[in-house]
C-alpha positions in Angstrom: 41.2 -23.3 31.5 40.2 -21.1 34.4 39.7 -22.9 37.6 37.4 -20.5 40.2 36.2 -21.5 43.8 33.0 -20.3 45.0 30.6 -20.7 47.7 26.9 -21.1 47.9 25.8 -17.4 47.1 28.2 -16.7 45.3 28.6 -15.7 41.5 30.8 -14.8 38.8 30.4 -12.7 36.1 31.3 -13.5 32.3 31.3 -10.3 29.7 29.4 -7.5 32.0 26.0 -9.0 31.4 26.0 -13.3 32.1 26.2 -13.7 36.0 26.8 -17.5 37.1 25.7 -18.3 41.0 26.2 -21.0 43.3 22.5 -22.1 44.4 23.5 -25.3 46.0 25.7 -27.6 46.1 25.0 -32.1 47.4 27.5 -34.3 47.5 29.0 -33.9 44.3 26.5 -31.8 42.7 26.3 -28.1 42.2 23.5 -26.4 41.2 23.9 -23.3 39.2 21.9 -20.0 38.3 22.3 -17.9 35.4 21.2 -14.5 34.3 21.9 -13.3 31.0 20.2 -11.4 28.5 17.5 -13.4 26.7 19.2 -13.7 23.4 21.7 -15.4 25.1 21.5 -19.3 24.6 22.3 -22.1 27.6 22.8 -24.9 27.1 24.1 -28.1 29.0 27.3 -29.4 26.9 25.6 -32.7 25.8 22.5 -30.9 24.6 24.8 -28.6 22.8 26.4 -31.3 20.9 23.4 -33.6 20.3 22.5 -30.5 18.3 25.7 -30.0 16.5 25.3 -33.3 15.7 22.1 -33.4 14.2 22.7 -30.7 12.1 25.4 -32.2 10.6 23.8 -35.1 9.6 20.7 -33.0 8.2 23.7 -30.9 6.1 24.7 -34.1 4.3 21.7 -35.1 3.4 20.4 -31.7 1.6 21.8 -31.4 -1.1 20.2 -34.7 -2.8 16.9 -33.6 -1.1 17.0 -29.7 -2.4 17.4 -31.5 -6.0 14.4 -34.1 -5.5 12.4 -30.9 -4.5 13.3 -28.8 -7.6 12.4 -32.0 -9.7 9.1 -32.2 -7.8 8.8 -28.7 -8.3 10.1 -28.7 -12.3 12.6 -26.4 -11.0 15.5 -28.2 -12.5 17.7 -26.3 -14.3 17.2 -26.2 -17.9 20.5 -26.7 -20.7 19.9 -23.7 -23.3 19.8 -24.4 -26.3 22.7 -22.7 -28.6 21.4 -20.8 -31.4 21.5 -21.8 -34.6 24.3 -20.4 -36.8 
């Protein structure tokens, strides 16, 4: 892990296009600014693995709810029938 100190004002600068700034800092608190190209998704770490998360318990339940849907649907696939020799 990189450890960097910086002072109020100051930024760094993560792959030529995400800059990081010191806005404030209370107490213990920092508070940070970003700038990075909108495609670019921030998010705090427990937001980031709440979603994780959730995603992984909606994966384990699809599979039995893609099959109720294709029964719903009569989409279930069909055994074909062998011809007769």
């Amino acid at each position: 892990m990189l450890y960097l100190m910086r002072k109020i004002g100051e930024s760094i600068i993560i792959n030529d296009n995400i800059e990081i700034k010191v806005v404030e800092i209370k107490g213990r608190s920092v508070k940070l600014g970003f700038e990075s190209p909108q495609n670019v998704t921030i998010l705090r770490k427990e937001i980031h693995q709440r979603i994780i998360e959730e995603n992984l318990a909606a994966a384990k339940g699809a599979p039995a709810a893609i099959f109720e849907d294709m029964e719903k649907l009569s989409l279930t696939p069909q055994k074909k029938e062998e011809p007769e020799k």
